[in-house]
C-alpha positions as CSV (number, residue, x, y, z in Angstrom):
1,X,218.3,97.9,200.9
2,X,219.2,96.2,204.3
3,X,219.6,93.0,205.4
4,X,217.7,90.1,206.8
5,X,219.4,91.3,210.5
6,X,219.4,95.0,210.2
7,X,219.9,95.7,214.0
8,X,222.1,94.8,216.5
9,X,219.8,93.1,219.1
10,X,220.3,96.0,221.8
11,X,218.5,98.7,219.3
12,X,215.2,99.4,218.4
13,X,213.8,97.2,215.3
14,X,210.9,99.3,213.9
15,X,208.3,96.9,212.0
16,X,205.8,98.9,209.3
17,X,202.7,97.0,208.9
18,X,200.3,97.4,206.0
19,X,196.9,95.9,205.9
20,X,194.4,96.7,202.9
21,X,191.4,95.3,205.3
22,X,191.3,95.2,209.2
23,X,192.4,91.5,208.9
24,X,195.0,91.1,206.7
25,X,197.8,92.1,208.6
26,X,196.9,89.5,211.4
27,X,196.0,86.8,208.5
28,X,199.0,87.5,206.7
29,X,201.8,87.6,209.5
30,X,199.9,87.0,212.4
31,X,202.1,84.4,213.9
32,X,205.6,86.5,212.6
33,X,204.6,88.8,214.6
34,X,204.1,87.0,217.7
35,X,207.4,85.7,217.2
36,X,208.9,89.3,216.5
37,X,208.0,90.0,219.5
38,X,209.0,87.2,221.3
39,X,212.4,87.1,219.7
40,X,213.6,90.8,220.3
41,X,213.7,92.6,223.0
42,X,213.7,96.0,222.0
43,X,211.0,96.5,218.7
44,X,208.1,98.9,217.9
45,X,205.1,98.1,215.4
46,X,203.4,101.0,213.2
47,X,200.0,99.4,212.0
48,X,198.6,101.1,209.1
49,X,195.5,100.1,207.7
50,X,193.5,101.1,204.8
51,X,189.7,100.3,205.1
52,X,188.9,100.0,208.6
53,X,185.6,101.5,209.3
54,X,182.5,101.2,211.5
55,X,182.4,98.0,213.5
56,X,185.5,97.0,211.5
57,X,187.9,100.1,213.0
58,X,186.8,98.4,216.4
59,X,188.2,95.3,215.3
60,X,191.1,96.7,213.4
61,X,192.3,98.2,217.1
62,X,191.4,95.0,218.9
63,X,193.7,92.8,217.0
64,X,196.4,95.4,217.2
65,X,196.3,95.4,220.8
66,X,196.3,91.3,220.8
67,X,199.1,90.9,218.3
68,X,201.2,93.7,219.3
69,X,200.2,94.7,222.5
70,X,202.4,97.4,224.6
71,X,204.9,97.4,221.3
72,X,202.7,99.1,219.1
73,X,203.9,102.6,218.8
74,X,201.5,103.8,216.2
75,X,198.1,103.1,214.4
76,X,196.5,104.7,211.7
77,X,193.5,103.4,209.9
78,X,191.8,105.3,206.8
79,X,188.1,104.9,205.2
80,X,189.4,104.1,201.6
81,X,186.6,101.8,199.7
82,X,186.6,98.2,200.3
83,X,187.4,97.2,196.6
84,X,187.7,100.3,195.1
85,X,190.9,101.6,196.2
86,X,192.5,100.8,192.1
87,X,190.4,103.5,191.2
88,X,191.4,106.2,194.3
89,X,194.4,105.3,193.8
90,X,196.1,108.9,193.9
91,X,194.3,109.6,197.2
92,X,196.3,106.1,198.8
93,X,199.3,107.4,197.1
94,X,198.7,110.3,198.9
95,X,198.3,108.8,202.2
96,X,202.0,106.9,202.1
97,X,203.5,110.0,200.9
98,X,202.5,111.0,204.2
99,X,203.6,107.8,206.2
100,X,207.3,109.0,205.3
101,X,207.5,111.6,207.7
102,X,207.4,109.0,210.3
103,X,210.6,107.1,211.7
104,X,211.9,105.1,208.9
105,X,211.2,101.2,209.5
106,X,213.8,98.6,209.6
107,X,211.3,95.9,208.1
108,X,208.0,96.0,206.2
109,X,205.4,93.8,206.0
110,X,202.9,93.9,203.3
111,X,200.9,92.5,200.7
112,X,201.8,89.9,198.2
113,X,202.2,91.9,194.8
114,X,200.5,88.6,193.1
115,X,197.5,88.8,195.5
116,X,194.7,88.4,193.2
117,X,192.4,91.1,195.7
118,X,193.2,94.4,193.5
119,X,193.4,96.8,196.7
120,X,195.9,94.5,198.3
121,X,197.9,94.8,195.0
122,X,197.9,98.5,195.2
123,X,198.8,98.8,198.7
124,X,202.0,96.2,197.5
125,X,203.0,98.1,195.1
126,X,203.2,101.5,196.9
127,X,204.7,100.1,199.6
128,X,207.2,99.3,197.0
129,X,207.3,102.3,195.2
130,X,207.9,104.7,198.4
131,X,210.2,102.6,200.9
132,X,212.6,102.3,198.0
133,X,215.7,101.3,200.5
134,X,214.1,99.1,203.1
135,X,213.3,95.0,203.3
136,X,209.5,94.3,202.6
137,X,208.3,90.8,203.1
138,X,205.1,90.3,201.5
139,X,202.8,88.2,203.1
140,X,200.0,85.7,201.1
141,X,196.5,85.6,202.4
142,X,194.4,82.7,201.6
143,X,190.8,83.2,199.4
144,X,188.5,82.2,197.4
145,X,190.3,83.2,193.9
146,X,193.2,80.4,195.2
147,X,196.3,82.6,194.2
148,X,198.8,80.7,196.2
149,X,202.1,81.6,195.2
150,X,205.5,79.7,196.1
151,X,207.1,82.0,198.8
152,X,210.5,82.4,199.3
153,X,211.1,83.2,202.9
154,X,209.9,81.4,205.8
155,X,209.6,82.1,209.6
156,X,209.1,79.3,212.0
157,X,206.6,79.2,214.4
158,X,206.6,77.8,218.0
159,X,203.2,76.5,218.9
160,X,202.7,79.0,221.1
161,X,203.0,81.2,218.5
162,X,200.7,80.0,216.0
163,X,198.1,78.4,218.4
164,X,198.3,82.4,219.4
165,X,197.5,83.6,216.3
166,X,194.7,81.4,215.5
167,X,193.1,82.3,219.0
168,X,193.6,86.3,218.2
169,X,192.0,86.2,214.9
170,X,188.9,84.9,216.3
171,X,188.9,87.1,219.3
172,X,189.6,90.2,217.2
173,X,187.3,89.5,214.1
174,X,183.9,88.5,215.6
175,X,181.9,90.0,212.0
176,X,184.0,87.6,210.1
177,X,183.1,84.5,212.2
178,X,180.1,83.3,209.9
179,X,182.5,83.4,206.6
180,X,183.2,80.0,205.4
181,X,186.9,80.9,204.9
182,X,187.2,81.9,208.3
183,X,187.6,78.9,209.6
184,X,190.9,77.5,212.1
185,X,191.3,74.6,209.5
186,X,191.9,76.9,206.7
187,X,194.9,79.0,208.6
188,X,196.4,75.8,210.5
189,X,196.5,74.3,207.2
190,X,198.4,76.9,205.5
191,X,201.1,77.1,208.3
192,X,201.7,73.6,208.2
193,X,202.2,73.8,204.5
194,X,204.7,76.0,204.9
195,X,206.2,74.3,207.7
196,X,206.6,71.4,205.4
197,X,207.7,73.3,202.5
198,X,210.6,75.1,205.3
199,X,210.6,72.3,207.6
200,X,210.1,73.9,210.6
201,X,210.9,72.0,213.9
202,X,207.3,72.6,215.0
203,X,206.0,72.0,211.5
204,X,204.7,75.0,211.2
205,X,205.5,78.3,209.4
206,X,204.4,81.7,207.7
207,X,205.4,81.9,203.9
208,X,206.9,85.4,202.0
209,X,207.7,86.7,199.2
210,X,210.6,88.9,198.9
211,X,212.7,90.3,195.9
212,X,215.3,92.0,196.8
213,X,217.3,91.0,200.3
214,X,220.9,91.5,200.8
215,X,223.1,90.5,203.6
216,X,225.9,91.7,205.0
């Protein structure tokens, strides 16, 4: 396990990102991101997502290029089912056996384990189960089955930041435009929630759950 500062500011923080779905990553911790970024001056992003196919790998690549930009180091995106991943589950297991052999990360993003989507559960709980000795932050995503949890970590966002991050969602996710959950009011209200619940000078924030952290 590290801690919540795990580099001196001069080295290299590597960020793992895991996304079930070409959008959940920039839904998820969009705006953390941005200020990840913004905040050190040295980092790399891997972007891994699971189901990014067709039209949807196109839009899996543009939001990577918004959200991390030059920073990204590496992107892989697989063809595992859209819903069905529960039940491939040895073939995903496979694929993070894999994602080992690369640099190990100083922080992970991921998944809620709560979520109530069943392939962003998997992917949470693999992420667990093979970066045994790293800090995961697992981020919520707001739907339909309204399994909000209470989060336990909180990074505050400038409004450049999340006025960023709603722009790049709807640059990089055209197909999802005519969903009635994709909607700005539905992510601005979630940050400001947590801004409130962390309060954040700008009044907004992204929420996270995390079990095990230790500093020091």
């Amino acid at each position: 396990m590290i801690g919540l500062i795990p580099k001196p500011p001069g080295e290299t923080l590597r960020v793992l990102c895991f996304g079930a779905h070409s959008d959940d990553i920039e839904i998820g911790c969009g705006g953390t991101i941005l200020y990840l970024r913004e905040s050190w001056p040295n980092i790399e992003f891997q972007w891994v997502v699971f189901n990014a196919v067709d039209f949807r790998e196109d839009e899996a690549r543009r939001a990577a290029s918004l959200f991390a930009g030059s920073t990204l180091r590496e992107m892989t995106l697989k063809s595992f089912p859209d819903g069905f991943m529960p039940y491939v589950g040895g073939e995903v297991k496979t694929a993070f056996e894999q994602l080992k052999q690369s640099p190990s990360p100083d922080l992970i993003l991921c998944p809620w384990s709560d979520d109530a989507h069943q392939d962003h559960r998997l992917i949470s709980e693999l992420t667990r189960n093979t970066f045994r000795n790293h800090l995961i932050l697992e981020y919520e995503i707001p739907k339909y089955d309204g399994d909000m949890g209470r989060p336990n970590v909180f990074v505050h966002l400038k409004p450049g930041q999340y006025r960023q991050k709603i722009d790049n969602l709807f640059d990089a996710f055209p197909s999802q435009h005519s969903k009635a959950w994709f909607d700005e009011s539905t992510f601005m209200s979630l940050m400001r929630l947590r801004g409130v619940e962390c309060n954040a000078p700008s009044g907004y924030a992204e929420g996270f759950h995390c079990r095990k952290l230790v500093l020091g």
